[in-house]
C-alpha positions in Angstrom: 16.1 37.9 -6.4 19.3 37.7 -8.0 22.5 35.7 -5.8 25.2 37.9 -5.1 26.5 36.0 -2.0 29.6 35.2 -3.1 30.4 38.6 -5.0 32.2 41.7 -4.0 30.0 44.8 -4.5 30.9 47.9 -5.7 29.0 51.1 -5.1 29.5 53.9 -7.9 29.6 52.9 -11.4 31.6 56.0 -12.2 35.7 55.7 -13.4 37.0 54.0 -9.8 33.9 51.1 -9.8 34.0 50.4 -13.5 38.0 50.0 -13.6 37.7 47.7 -10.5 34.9 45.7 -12.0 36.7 45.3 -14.7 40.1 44.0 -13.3 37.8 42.1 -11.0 36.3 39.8 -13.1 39.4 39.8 -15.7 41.0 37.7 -12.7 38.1 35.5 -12.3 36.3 37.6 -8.9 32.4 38.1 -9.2 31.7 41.7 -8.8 28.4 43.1 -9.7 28.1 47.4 -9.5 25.3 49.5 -8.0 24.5 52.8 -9.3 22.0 54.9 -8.0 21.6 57.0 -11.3 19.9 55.3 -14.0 22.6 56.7 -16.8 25.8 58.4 -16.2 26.0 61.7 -17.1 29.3 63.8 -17.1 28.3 67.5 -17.6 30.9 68.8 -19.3 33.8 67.0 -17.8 36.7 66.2 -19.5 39.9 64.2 -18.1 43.8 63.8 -18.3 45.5 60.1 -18.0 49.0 59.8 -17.9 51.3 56.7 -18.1 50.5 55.6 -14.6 46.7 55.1 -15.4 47.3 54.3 -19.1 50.0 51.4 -18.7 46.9 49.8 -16.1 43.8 50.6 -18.8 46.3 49.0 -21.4 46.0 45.6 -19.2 42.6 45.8 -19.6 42.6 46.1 -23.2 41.3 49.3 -23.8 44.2 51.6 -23.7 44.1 51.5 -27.9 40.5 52.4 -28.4 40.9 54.6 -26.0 43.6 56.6 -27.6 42.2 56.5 -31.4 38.9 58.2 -29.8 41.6 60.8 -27.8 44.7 63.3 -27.8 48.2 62.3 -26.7 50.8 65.0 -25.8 54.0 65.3 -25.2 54.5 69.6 -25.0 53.1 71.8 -22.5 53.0 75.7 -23.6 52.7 78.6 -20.3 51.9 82.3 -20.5 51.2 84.8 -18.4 47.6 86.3 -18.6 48.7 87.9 -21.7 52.5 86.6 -22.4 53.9 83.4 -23.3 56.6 82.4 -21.1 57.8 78.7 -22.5 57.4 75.6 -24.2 58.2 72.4 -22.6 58.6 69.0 -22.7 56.5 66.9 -20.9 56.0 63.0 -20.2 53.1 61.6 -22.4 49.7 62.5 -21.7 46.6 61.6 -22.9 43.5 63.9 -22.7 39.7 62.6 -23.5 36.1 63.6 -22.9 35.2 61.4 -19.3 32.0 59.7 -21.1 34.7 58.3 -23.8 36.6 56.7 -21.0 32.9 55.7 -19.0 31.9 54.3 -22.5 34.8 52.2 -22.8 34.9 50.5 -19.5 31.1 50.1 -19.4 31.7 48.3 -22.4 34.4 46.3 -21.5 32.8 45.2 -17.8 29.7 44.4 -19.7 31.6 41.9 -22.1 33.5 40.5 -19.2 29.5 39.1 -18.1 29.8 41.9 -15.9 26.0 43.1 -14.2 25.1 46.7 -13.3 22.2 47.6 -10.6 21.1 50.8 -11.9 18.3 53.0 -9.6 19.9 51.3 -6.7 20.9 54.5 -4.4 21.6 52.6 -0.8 20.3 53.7 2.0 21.8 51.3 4.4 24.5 48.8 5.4 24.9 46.6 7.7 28.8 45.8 7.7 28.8 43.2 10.2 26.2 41.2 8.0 27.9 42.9 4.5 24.3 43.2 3.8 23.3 46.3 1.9 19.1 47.8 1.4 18.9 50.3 -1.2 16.0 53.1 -1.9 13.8 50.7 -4.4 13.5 48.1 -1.3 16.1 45.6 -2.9 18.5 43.9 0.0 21.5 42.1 -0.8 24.6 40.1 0.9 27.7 40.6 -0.3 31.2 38.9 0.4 32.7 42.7 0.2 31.7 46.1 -0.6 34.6 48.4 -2.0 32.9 51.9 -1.7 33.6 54.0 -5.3 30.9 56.1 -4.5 33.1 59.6 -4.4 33.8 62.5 -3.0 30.5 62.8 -0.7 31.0 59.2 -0.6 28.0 58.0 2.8 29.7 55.0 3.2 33.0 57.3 4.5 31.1 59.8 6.2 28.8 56.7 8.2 32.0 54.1 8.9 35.0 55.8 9.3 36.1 58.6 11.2 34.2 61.7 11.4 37.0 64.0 10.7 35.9 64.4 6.6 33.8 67.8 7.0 34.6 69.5 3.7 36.5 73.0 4.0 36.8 75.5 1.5 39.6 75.8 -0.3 39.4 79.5 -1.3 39.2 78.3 -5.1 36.4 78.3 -7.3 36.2 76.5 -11.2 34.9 76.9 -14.3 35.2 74.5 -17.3 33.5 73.7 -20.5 34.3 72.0 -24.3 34.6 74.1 -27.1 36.1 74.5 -30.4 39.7 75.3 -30.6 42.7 74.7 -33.1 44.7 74.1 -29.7 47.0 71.1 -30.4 48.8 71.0 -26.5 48.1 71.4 -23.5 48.1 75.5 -22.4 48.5 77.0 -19.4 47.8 80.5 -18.3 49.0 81.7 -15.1 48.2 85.0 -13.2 47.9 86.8 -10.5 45.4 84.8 -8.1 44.1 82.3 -11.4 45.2 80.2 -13.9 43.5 78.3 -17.0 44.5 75.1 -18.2 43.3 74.0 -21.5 43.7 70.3 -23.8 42.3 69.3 -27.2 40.2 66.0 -26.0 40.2 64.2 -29.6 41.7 65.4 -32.8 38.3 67.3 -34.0 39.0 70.4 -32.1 37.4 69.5 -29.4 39.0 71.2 -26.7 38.3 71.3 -23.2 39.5 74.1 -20.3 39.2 74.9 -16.5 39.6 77.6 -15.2 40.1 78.4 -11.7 40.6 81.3 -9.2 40.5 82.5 -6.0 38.0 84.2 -4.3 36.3 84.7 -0.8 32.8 83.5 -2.1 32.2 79.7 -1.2 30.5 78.0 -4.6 28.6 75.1 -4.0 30.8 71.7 -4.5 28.6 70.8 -7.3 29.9 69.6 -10.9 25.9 70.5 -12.3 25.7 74.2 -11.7 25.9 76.2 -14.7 27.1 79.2 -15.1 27.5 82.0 -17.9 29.6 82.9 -20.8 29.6 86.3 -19.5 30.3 85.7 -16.3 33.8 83.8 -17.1 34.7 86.5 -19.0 34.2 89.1 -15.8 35.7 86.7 -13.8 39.2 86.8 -16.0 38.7 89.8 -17.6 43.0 90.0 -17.2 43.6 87.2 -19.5 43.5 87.7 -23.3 40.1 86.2 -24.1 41.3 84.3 -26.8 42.9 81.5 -24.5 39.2 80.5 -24.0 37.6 77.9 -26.9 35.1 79.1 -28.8 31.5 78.0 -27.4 28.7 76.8 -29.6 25.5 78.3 -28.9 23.4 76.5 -25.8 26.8 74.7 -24.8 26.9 74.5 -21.3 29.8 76.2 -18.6 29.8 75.0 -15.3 31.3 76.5 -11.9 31.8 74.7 -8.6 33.4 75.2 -5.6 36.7 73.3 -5.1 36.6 71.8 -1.0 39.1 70.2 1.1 39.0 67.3 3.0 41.5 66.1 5.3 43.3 62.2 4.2 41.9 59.8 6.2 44.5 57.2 8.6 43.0 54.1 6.7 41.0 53.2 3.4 39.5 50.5 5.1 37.3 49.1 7.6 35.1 45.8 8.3 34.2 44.5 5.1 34.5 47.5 3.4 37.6 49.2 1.3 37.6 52.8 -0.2 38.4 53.2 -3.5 38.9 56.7 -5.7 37.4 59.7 -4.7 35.8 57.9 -2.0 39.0 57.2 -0.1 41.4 60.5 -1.0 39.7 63.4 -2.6 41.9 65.6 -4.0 42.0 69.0 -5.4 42.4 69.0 -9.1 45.7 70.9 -10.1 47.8 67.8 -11.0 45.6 66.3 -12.9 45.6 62.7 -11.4 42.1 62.3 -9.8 41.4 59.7 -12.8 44.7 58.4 -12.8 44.8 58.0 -8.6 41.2 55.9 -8.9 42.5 53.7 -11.7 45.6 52.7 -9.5 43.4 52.3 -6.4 41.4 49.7 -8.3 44.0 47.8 -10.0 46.0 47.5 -6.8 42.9 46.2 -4.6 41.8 43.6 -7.5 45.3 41.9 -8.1 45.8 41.8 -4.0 42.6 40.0 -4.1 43.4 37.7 -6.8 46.9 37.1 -5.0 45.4 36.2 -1.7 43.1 33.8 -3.2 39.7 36.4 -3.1 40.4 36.4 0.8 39.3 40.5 0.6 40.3 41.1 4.3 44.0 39.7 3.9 44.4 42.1 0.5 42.8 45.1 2.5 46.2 45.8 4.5 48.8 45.8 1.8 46.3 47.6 -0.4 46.0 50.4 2.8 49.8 50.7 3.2 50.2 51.0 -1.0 47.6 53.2 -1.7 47.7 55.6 1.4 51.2 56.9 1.3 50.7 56.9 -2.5 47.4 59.2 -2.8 48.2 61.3 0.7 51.5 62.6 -1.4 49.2 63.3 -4.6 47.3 65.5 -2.4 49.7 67.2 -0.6 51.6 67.7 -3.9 48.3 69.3 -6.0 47.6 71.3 -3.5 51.2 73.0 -3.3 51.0 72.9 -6.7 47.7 75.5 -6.7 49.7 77.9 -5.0 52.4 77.7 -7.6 50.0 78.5 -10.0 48.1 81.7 -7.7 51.5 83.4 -6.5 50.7 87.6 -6.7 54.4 88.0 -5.2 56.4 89.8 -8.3 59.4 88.4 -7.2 57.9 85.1 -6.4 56.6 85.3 -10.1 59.7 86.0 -11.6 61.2 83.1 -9.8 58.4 80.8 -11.2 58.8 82.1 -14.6 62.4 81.5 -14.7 62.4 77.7 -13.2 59.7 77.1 -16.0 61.6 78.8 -18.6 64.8 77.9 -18.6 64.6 74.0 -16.5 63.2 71.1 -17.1 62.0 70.7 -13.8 58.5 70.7 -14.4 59.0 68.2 -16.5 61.1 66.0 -14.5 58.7 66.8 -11.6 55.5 64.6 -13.7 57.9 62.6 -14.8 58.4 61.2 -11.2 54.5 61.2 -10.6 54.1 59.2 -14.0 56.6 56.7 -13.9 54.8 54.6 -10.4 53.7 51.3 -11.7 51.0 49.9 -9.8 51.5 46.6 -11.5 55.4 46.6 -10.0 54.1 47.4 -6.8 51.7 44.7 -6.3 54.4 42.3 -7.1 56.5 43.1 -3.9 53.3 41.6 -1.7 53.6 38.3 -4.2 
């Protein structure tokens, strides 16, 4: 059986466990990654990055294939369900396919002499012992666990406090990747919806979610599939043509979107949170990714500065991280409701800020320009 005594572990193999085995063992930290899929899979999904993640990805070398495989943007267009309403300038953003992003950091950990457990779903762990038995019977002792094993992570639900029953959130989501000759990223708001939609590579690949509220509660499942026709019904205000064209067999999927309430600490006895795991969000910013990415850089170079001593890196990483990612949520949520308002007046209001400010764009701005890398320095 293979020695992992003296490693941390990481459970998830997804964005958060791949970009924290990465900066791990690019400081010199053993890390080995347990994922209980055997091959990750990303249905569809497609992600934004903005400079906050992509000034951390560029210290791991991977920011430049990353973008030649990718789109950057700078614009943002909004219309109504059937008018436009402005163009805008926005801080630079890069959009890509999540397996191009996976591909890349898998590739990267691996070269690193990085080791990935796959089949290994855990069933148990003993934190006192940091000693973890997964479904195929293996066992392991770890020095660490960092938990990346998102938003239903079992290591949250089992160790820390049992306030983390998901709500509802009264939205439901569609996405999908089509073809498109879409060249920024769109946004259509209306009454009670909105779409947002990005080219994810220069090929016309472009991918959209759509989301809207309803009473109905959809499962919180990124796998079910839904219909062409069904999207359609479901924003039958919008003008259809906001939607990329779909080949023929390619998939839609629609979830429900569920709140969970932030937890006081990311960390516990030999364990730390990290991503999804720690703060899910809802996804109207944009900065799931981006928040998972700066979790695991800020843990790794703590660790690296206190020597690998994981328990004296946990609190500085808690204070950082918590009033970091507790904003992000607070802030996508209110900015949902921005998006929904049925208030004419309320509307108009909207309409105008976005039309004739620059305060959206001064408002990302301020969520893009946090530097992780800047912030670990003060605990130097």
């Amino acid at each position: 059986m293979d020695n992992y005594s003296k490693h941390v572990a990481i459970l998830g193999g997804g964005i958060a466990g791949l970009s924290l085995g990465c900066t791990f063992l690019k400081e010199g930290i053993p890390a080995v990654i347990f994922e209980k899929m055997s091959e990750e899979t990303s249905h569809g999904a497609a992600i934004s990055l903005s400079s906050n993640a992509l000034s951390l990805l560029d210290r791991l070398d991977i920011y430049s294939d990353l973008k030649n495989k990718s789109f950057l943007h700078s614009k943002a267009t909004i219309q109504g369900p059937k008018k436009s309403i402005c163009t805008f300038n926005t801080p630079e953003v890069l959009t890509t396919r999540r397996q191009t992003l996976m591909s890349l950091l898998h590739s990267k950990f691996k070269n690193l002499g990085g080791d990935i457990k796959y089949d290994h779903a855990l069933i148990k762990f003993d934190d006192k012992k940091c000693e973890a038995t997964f479904s195929n019977k293996q066992k392991y002792h770890f020095k660490h666990l960092a938990a990346c094993d998102g938003i239903r992570s079992s290591i949250r639900d089992t160790f820390f406090p049992s306030n983390q029953n998901p709500k509802y959130s009264g939205y439901s989501a569609w996405r999908g990747i089509g073809k498109s000759p879409l060249k920024r990223v769109h946004f259509a708001l209306g009454p009670g919806g909105h779409v947002v939609s990005y080219p994810v590579n220069n090929d016309g690949d472009v991918s959209f979610v759509a989301v809207r509220k309803e009473d109905f509660q959809f499962k919180e499942s990124w796998k079910e599939q839904g219909s062409l026709n069904n999207l359609l019904h479901d924003f039958s205000t919008y003008d259809p043509s906001i939607f990329p064209k779909l080949k023929d067999g390619e998939p839609l999927y629609k979830w429900g979107i569920y709140i969970r309430p932030p937890l006081q600490s990311m960390i516990s006895r030999n364990i730390t949170l990290v991503g999804d795991a720690a703060h899910p969000m809802v996804p109207f910013l944009g900065q799931g990714a981006c928040m998972a990415i700066e979790d695991a850089y800020t843990f790794a170079m703590l660790c690296k500065q206190n020597n690998g001593n994981f328990i004296d890196a946990q609190k500085p990483y808690d204070l950082l991280r918590s009033k970091r990612t507790k904003k992000m949520q607070k802030a996508s949520l209110l900015q949902g409701k921005i998006y929904h308002m049925k208030n004419p007046l309320l509307v108009f209001a909207r309409n105008s800020v976005m039309k004739y400010t620059n305060i959206p764009g001064n408002d990302l701005k301020k969520i893009h320009d946090y530097d992780a890398h800047q912030e670990v320095l003060m605990f130097s």
